[in-house]
C-alpha positions in Angstrom: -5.4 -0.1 16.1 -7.7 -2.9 17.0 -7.4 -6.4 16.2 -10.8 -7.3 14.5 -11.5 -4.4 12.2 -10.7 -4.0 8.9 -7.0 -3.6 7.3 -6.4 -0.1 6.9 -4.1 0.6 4.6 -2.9 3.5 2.6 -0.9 4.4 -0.3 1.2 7.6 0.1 2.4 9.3 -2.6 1.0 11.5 -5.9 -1.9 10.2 -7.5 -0.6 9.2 -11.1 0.0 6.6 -13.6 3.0 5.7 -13.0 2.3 5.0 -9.4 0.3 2.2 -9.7 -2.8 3.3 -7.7 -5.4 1.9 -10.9 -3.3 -1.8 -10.2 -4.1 -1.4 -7.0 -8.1 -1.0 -7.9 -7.9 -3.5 -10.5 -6.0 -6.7 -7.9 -9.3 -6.4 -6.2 -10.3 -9.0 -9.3 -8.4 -11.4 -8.1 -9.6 -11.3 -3.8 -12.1 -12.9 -2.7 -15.3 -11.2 -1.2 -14.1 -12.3 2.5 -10.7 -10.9 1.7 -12.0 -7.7 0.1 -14.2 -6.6 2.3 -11.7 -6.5 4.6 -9.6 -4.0 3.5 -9.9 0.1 4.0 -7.7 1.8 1.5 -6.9 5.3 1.7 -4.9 7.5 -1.2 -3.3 9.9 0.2 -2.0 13.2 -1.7 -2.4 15.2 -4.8 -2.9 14.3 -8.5 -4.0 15.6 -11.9 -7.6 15.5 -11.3 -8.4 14.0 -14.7 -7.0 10.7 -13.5 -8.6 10.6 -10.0 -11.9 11.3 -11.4 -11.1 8.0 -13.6 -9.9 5.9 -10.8 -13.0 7.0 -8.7 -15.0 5.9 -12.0 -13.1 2.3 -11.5 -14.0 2.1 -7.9 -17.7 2.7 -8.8 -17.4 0.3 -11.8 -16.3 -2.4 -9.5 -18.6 -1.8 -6.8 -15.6 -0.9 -4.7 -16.8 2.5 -2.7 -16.5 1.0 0.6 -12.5 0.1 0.2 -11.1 2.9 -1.4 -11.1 6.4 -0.5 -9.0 10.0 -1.8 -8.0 12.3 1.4 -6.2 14.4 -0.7 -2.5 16.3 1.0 -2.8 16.1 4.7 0.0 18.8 5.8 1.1 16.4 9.1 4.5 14.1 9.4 4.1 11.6 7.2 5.5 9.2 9.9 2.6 10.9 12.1 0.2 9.3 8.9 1.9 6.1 8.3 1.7 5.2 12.2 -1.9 5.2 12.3 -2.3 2.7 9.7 -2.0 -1.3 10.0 0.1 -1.4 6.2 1.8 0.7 3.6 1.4 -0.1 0.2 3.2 1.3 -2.8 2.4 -0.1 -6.1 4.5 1.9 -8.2 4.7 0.3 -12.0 7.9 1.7 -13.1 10.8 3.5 -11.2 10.7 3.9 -7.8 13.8 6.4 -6.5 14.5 5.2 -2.8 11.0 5.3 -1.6 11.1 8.0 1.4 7.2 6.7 2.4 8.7 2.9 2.4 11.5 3.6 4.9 9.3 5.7 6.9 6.8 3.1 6.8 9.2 0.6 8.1 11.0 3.2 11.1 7.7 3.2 12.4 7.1 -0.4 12.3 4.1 -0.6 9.8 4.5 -3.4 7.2 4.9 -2.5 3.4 3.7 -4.1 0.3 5.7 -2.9 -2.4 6.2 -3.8 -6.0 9.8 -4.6 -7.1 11.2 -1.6 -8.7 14.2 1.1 -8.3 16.2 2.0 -5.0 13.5 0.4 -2.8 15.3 -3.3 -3.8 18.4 -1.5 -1.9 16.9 -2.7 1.8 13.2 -3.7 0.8 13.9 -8.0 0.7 11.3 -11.1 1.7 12.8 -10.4 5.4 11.6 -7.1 6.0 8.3 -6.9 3.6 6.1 -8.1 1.0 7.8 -7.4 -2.5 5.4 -8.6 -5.5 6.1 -8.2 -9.7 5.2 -4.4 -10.8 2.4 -3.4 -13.1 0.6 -7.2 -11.8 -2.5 -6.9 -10.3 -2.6 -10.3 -9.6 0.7 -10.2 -7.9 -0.8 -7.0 -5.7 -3.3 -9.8 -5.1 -1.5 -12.2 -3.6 0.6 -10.0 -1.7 -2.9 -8.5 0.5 -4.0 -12.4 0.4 -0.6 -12.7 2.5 -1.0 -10.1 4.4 -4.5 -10.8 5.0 -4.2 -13.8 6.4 -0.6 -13.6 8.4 -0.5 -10.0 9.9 1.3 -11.0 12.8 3.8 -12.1 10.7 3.9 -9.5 8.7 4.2 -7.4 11.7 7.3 -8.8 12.7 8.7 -8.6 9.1 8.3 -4.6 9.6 9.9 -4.6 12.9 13.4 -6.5 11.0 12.6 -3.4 8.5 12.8 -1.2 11.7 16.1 -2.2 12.9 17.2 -1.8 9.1 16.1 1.5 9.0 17.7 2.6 12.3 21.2 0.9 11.6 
């Protein structure tokens, strides 16, 4: 992880509606081009292949190729994947059960970006991440302006996460 490079984020989970990965595309609207171009976004794991090939139609629609990518399943510790990115991100739209990827995320001190649904509101708060309104682009938006601009901060939000997760 190097300072000045790009945001890499990621978003770990199956690649379907319900999991929020076309919000995701579509809060890219609402960034500005400094702000976009500075984030790497990689989707990581399996879907119906239907929807992907949509998504990937969204990305080229939006002139987007150069922030989002698929890598598919990678068969490795997801705490092995999550550590080698600078933020989680988990848009889910509906129901989110505890959100194993979020607490991983956070017990290896990488900040999370989630929307507020399900068990995640258990231990996700403004003290340990970014929480923003589910199936809202705009609030996925402002939540990577944040970020964007504040990752130190953000940072240290993970690392009160971190302690959470441990206790």
């Amino acid at each position: 992880k190097k300072k000045n490079r790009k945001i890499h984020a990621l978003v770990l989970s199956r690649i379907e509606h319900g999991k929020g990965h076309l919000d995701l595309i579509k809060a890219f609207d609402f960034l500005p081009k400094k702000i976009k171009d500075n984030f790497k976004i990689d989707f990581i794991g399996k879907g119906n292949t239907e929807f992907i090939k949509s998504l990937k139609q969204k990305i080229i629609q939006q002139n987007l190729m150069n922030n989002f990518y698929f890598k598919g399943y990678i068969n490795k510790d997801s705490r092995e994947i999550i550590s080698e990115y600078d933020l989680l991100l988990s848009p889910t739209r509906d129901f989110e059960g505890f959100g194993l990827s979020i607490a991983e995320s956070l017990s290896v001190g990488v900040p999370v970006i989630s929307t507020k649904v399900g068990g995640v509101l258990n231990y996700l708060n403004q003290s340990n991440s970014i929480l923003v309104k589910s199936k809202s682009p705009k609030s996925l938006a402002s939540g990577l302006k944040l970020f964007s601009n504040n990752k130190l901060k953000f940072k240290k939000k993970a690392l009160h996460g971190k302690k959470l997760i441990q206790k």
